[in-house]
Every structure is written in structure tokens, then in C-alpha cells.
VMD Tcl script that draws the C-alpha trace (Angstrom):
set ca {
  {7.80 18.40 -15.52}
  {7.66 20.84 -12.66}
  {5.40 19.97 -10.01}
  {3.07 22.89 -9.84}
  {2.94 22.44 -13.87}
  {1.34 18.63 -12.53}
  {-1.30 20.57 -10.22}
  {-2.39 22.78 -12.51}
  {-2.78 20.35 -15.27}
  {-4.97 18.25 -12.94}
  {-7.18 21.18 -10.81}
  {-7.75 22.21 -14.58}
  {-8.91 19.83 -16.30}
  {-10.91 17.67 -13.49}
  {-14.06 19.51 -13.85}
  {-14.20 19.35 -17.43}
  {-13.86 15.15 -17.17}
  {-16.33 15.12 -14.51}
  {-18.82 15.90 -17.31}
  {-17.83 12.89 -19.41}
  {6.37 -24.63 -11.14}
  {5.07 -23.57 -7.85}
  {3.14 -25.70 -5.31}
  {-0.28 -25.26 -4.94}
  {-1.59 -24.19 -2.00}
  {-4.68 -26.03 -0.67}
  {-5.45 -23.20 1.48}
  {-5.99 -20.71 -1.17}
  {-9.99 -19.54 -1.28}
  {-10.69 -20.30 -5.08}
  {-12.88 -17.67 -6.33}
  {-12.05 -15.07 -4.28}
  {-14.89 -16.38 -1.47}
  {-14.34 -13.37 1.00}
  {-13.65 -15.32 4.66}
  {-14.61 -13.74 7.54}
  {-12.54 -10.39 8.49}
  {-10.62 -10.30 11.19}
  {-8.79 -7.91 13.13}
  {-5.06 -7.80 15.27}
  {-5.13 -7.07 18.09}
  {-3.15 -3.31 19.17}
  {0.69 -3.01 19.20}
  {1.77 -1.67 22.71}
  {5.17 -0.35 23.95}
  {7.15 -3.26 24.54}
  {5.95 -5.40 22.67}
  {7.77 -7.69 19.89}
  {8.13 -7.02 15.91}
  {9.44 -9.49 13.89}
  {11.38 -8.51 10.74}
  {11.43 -10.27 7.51}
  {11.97 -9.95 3.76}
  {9.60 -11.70 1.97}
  {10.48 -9.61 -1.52}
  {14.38 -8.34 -1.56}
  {17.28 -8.70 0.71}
  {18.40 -6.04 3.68}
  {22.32 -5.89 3.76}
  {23.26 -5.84 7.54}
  {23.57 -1.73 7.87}
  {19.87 -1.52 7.03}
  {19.36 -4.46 9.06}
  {20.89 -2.59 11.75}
  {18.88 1.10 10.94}
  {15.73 -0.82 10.86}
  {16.28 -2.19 14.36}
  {16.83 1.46 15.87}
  {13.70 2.86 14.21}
  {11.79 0.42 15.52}
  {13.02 0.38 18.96}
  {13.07 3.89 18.72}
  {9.66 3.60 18.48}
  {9.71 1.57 21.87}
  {9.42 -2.10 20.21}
  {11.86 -4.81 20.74}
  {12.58 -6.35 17.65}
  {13.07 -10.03 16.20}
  {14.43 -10.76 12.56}
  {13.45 -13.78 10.61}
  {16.16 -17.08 10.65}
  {16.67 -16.04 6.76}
  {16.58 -12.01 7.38}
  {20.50 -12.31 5.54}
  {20.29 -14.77 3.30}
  {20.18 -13.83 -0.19}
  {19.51 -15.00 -3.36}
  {20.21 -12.73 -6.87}
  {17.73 -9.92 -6.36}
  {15.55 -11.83 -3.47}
  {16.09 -12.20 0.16}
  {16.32 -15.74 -0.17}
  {14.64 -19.01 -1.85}
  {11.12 -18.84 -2.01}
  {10.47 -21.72 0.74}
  {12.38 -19.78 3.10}
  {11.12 -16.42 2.84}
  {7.58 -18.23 3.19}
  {8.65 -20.11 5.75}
  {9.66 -17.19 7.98}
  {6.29 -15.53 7.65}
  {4.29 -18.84 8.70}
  {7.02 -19.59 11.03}
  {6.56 -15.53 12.71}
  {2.78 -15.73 12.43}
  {2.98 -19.02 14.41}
  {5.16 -17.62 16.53}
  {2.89 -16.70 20.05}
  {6.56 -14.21 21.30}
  {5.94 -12.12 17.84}
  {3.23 -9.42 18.36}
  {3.36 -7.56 15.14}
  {5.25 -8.18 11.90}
  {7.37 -5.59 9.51}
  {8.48 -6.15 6.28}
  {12.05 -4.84 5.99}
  {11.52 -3.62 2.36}
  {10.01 -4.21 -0.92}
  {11.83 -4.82 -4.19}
  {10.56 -8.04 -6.30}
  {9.24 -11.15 -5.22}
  {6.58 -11.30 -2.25}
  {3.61 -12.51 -5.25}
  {6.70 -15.59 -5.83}
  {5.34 -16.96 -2.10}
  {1.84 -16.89 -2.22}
  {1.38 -20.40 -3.10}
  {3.46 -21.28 -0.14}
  {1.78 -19.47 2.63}
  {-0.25 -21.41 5.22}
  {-2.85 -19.01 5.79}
  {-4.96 -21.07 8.42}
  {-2.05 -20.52 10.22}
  {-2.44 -16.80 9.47}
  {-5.90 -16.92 10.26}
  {-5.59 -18.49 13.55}
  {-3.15 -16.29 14.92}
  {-4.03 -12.64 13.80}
  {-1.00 -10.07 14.48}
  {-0.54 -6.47 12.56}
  {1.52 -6.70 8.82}
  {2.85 -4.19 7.70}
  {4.86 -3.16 4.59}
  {3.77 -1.20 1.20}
  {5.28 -1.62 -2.80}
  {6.11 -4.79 -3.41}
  {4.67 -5.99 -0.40}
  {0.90 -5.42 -1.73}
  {1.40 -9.22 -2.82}
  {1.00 -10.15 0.53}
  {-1.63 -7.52 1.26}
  {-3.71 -8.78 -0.87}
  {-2.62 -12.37 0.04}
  {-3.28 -12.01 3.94}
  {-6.78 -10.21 3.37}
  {-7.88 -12.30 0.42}
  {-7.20 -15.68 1.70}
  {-7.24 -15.22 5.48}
  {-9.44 -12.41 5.71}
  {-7.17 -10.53 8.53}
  {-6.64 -7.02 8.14}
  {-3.22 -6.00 7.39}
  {-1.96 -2.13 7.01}
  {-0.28 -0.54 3.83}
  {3.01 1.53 5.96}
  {6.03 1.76 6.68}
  {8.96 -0.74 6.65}
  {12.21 -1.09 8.60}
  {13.98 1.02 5.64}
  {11.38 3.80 5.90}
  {12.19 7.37 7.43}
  {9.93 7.76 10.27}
  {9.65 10.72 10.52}
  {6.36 13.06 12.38}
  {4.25 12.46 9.81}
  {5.05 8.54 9.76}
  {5.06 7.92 12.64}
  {1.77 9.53 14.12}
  {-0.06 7.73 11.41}
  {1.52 4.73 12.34}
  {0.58 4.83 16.14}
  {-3.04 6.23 15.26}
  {-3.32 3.17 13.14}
  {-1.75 0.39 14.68}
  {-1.36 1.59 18.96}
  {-3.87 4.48 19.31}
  {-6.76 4.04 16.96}
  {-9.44 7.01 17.08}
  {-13.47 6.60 16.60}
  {-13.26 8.05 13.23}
  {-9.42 8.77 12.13}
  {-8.95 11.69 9.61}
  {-6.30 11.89 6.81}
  {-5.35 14.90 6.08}
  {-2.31 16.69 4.29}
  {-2.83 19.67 6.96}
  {0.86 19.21 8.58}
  {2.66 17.55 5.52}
  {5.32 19.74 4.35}
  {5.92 19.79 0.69}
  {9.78 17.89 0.26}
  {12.41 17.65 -2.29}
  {13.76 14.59 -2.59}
  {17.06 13.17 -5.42}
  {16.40 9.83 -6.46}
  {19.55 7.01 -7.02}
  {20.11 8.99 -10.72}
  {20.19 12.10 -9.17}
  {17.11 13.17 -10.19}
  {14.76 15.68 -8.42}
  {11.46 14.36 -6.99}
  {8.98 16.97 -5.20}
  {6.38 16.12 -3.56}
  {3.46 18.21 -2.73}
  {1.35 18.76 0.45}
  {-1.83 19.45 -1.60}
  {-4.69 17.30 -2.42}
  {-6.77 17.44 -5.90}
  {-10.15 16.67 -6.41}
  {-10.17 15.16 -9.70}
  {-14.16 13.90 -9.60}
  {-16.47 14.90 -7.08}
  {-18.76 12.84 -4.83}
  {-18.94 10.95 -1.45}
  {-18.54 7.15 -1.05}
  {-18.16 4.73 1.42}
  {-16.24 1.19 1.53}
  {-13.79 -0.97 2.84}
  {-10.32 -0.10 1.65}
  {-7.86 -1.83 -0.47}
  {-5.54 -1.07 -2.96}
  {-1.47 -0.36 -2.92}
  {0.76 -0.69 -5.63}
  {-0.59 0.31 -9.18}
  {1.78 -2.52 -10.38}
  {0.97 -5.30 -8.31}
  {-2.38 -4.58 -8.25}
  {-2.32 -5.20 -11.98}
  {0.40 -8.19 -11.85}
  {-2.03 -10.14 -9.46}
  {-5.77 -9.61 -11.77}
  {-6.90 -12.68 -12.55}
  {-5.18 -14.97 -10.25}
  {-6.56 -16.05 -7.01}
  {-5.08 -13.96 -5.13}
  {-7.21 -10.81 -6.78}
  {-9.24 -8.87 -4.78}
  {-13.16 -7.89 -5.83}
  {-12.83 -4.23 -5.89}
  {-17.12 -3.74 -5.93}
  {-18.22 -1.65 -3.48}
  {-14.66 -0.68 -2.16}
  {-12.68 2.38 -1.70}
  {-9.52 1.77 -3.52}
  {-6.61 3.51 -2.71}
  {-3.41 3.58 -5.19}
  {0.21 4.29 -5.65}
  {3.19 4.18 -7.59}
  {6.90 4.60 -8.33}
  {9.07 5.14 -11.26}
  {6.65 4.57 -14.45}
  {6.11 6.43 -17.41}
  {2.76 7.48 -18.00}
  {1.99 5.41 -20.76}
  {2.81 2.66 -18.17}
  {0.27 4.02 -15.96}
  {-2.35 3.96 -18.40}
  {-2.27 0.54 -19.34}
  {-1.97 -0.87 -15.52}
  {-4.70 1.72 -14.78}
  {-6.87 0.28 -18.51}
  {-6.35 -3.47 -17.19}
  {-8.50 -2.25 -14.03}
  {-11.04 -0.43 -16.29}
  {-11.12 -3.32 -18.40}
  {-12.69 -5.83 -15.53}
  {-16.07 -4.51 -14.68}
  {-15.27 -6.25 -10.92}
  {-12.45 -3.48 -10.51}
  {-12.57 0.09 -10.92}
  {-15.98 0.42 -12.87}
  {-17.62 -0.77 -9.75}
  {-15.42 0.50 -7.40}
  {-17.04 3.35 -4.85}
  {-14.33 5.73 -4.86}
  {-10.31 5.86 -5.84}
  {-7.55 7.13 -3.08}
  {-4.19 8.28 -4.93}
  {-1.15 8.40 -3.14}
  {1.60 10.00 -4.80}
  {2.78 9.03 -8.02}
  {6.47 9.37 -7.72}
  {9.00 9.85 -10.48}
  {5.79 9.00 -12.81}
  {6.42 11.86 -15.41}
  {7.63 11.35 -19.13}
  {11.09 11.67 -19.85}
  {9.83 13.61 -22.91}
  {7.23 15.26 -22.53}
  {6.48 16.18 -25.87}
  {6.16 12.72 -26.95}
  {3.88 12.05 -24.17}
  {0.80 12.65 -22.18}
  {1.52 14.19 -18.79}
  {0.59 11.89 -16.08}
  {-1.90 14.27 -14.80}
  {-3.70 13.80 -17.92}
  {-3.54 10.34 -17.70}
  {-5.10 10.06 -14.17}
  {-7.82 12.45 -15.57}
  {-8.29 10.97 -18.75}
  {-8.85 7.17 -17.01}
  {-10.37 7.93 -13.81}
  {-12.43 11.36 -13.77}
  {-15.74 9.47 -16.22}
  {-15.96 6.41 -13.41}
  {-18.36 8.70 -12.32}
  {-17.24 8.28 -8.63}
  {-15.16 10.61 -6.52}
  {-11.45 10.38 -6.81}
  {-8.66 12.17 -4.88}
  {-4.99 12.66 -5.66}
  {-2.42 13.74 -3.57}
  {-3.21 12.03 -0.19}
  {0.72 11.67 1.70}
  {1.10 8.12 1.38}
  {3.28 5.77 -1.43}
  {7.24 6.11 -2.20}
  {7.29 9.42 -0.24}
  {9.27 10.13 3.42}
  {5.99 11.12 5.00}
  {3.97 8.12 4.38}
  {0.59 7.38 6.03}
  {-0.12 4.21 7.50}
  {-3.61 2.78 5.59}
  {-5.79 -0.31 6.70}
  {-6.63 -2.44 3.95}
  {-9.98 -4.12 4.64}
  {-11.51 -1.16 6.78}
  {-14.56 0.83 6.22}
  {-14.23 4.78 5.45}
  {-15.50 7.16 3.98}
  {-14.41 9.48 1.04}
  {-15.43 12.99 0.66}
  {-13.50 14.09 -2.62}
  {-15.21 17.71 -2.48}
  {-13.70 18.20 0.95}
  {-10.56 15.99 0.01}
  {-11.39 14.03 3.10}
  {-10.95 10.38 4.22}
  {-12.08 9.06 7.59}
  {-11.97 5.61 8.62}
  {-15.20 4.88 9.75}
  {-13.88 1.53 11.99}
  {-11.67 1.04 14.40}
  {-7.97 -0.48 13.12}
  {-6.61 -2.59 15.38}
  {-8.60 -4.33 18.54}
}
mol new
graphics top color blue
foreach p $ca { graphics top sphere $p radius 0.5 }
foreach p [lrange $ca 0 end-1] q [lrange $ca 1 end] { graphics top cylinder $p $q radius 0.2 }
display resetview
């Protein structure tokens, strides 16, 4: 489906639906009891990032391109003892991809830490995390996709707010990397996301297909809410309901995106959040990235996903926004998950309403 076929569908029709054998870990909080949030301190110019894989592997050319991004960006970098080591599809056992996180949080040289990619695996090493060590020594984490595991994870158990971003295989480009230094070196009183300098981008995926993306933002139900924000991937987000890693979504601005699924796929991670009256029916407001490669493969055979998003999310009776630059995209915003903002989806605005890093 073209993409301005997408934007219609959903500009459209949004008014219309407005109307209507693992360890366990003795650290984890059982029933999601919400610990006190805490926040990293700033990343400066000079300082140290340590990069790790908790999901899967880097081979050693994007071991090397992550490096010069990120001293690029004036960092000196650190990679985890197991940053090579790999194992089938993950960047190691699970012990050791744990260990280098509790080993790099522990570690008082390490000021901020990257996650080189995503993949599969980072909800494998939950139970292993020590997250009083964590919690004791709060530093910026950072990573998006598969890494939402540990997102929710790090906020949920140790209550330290981590950022939604990029990773050392990310293109940092303008857009990238100002939200990324707003965020994490330069917060603002009251930081704006906006679309206003994103440039609309074709991109071919590894089949050759054509992905657009689009600089424009769609109200697809009005309002105004305010919350702390969490979210991430559509996919982990549902893998992890029910578990104790699951985060309360009541009250919350939730913010959501995804890669590579059909619509129907869509629908019934997007149902198993509707189902659970602690997720999206008391949410405050929902945040959509882009959906990427999310279109049917036959489209007559299918809804669109534009009517999907409409048909699940525009009766909540709460504002909801799609199109905000962040997700599987090159120009991908930096978001704090556990900060208050606020959502205007009349205006297509969200402003974080606290400051990101201390």
C-alpha cells in the first residue's frame, strides 16, 4: 500500500471512530510494586559508554561503526568482555550477556550504557539481572526493539529511568542525534517533539522492498492527557503481559512501535492490551511511532493497518497520535520511559513535562 493511501485511510476515518528453566531472581518486585524512580545523572563530552548486546550479536564491522558514531558524538567508548561472543541467533549465553550489564552498571569508569542492537533475546536475562545493583548505581540505557525487555526490566524492577533511542547500529543522523543530546546531555524545561524538520525518507528493506516513511502526524482521537511514559515495542510489550516484569499502564502515556507485522498481527498484540483493563483501557493517552513494513501483503484479503489502529484504538476514548519520528526509522527520537508529559493529540504535540537526565 502506498503511503499517502495509509494517511488518508487514517485522517479519514479517525473522526468517525472518535464517536464510537531459568533462575529466579530474588530481586524481582512481585506484583509490579512501583520502587522509587530514579534518575541518571547527564552524559557529558568525554565521558564513557559501554557497549553490550544483551539480545543479538554485532559482527566486528558493526562493532567497529558503532565505536565511530559514538565517538563521533564525542564519547569514548567501552564494549562488554562478551561484546563477540556468539551463540546461534544471540550474542552469547544468557549468564554472560547478563553478566555484562551488572558487571557495566557496577562498573564506577562506565557513565552511560548502549545497547549495540536488538534482535531476540534481552526478555531471556531478566531473571538474571541484579537490579539492586542497578538501582544503586543509576547511569543512562539506552536501546529500542528488542531491547524494550530491559526497558521495562530496568524501570519496573529498579525504578531508574532508562530512554527508548538509538543503538550503536543506528544512523545518527540530525534528527537522531539532537534528540539524543536534548534527552540525555542538554535536557530543556519542557522538551517538544515535533515532526517540524523530519524529512519524509525512502528506505529498501533486506528483500528489497520499499519502506516510506512520512514526516506527518495523525490525530486519530482527540483530547489532552498527561502521564509518565512507557511503552516501545508492540511485540514485547505483549510477550512480557502477565509476567513480572509487566508494567501497569493506568494513568500513563504509552507510546508504541513496530516492525515487520501484518496487520492482523497488530491487532491481536494491540487486543491482548485491550483485553487487560490495567493496560490500554486505562491508559491516559497512546504515542505511535511508525509502524514500519506493517502493511498486508494482500491487501484484499486484509484490513489495512490504518484501519486496524483506528478500529482498536480511536473508542479508548483518549487521545492518540500516529506518526511521531521514532521506531525502526533513520530519524529516530530519543524517548524517556518513566517521565511525565503531556499529550495534546489536537495539536499533535508531546512535551515532556520533567527534566530527563539530572
Amino acid at each position: 500500500m502506498q503511503r499517502r493511501k495509509f494517511i488518508s485511510q487514517l485522517g479519514a476515518s479517525a473522526s468517525a471512530f472518535s464517536l464510537l528453566g531459568i533462575p529466579y531472581s530474588s530481586q524481582t518486585i512481585v506484583g509490579n510494586a512501583a520502587p522509587e524512580k530514579i534518575i541518571p545523572p547527564r552524559l557529558k563530552p568525554g565521558d564513557t559508554i559501554g557497549l553490550l548486546t544483551p539480545a543479538t550479536y554485532l559482527n566486528e564491522e558493526q562493532l567497529r561503526n558503532a565505536i565511530l558514531a559514538l565517538e563521533k558524538l564525542g564519547f569514548k567508548v567501552r564494549y562488554s568482555p562478551n561484546m563477540l561472543v556468539r551463540k546461534g541467533y544471540l550474542g552469547g549465553t544468557d549468564q554472560q550477556r547478563a553478566d555484562d550489564i551488572n558487571q557495566m552498571f557496577a562498573d564506577k569508569e562506565i557513565d552511560g550504557i548502549m545497547c549495540g542492537r536488538g534482535g531476540y533475546g534481552s526478555g531471556r536475562i531478566l531473571p538474571y539481572l541484579d537490579f539492586d545493583i542497578i538501582r544503586n548505581n543509576p547511569k543512562v540505557f539506552i536501546g529500542f526493539s528488542d531491547i524494550t525487555a530491559m526497558l521495562y526490566g530496568i524501570y519496573g524492577q529498579a525504578g531508574l529511568v532508562c530512554y527508548h533511542g538509538p543503538m550503536g547500529t543506528s544512523d545518527y543522523n540530525e534528527i537522531t542525534t539532537e534528540y539524543f543530546k536534548k534527552v540525555l546531555m542538554e535536557p530543556e524545561e519542557q522538551l517538544h517533539y515535533t515532526n517540524e524538520k523530519v524529512q519524509p525518507t525512502i528506505e529498501i528493506d533486506e528483500e528489497g522492498v520499499e519502506l516510506s516513511t512520512t514526516a506527518e502526524v495523525i490525530t486519530i482521537s482527540p483530547g489532552k492527557a498527561e502521564g509518565e511514559l512507557v511503552g516501545g515495542n508492540l511485540s514485547l510489550m505483549s510477550m512480557l503481559g502477565g509476567t513480572d516484569y509487566d508494567i501497569d499502564m493506568r494513568d500513563k502515556l504509552v507510546f508504541i512501535e513496530e516492525v515487520g507485522e501484518a496487520p492482523y498481527r497488530v491487532d491481536r498484540m494491540l487486543t491482548q492490551l485491550l483485553l487487560d483493563k490495567n493496560k490500554l483501557p486505562a491508559a491516559a493517552g497512546v504515542v505511535l511511532g511508525i509502524f514500519n513494513d506493517c502493511e498486508a501483503k494482500d491487501e484484499d484479503r486484509s484490513l489495512s493497518l490504518a484501519q486496524v489502529l483506528q478500529d482498536r484504538l480511536a473508542g479508548l476514548g483518549i487521545p492518540v497520535i500516529y506518526g511521531l519520528s521514532f521506531g525502526h526509522i533513520r530519524q529516530n527520537m530519543t524517548i524517556p520511559f518513566g517521565i511525565k508529559a503531556s499529550l495534546d493529540a489536537d495539536e499533535k504535540k508531546l512535551v515532556l513535562l520533567e527534566q530527563t537526565v539530572g
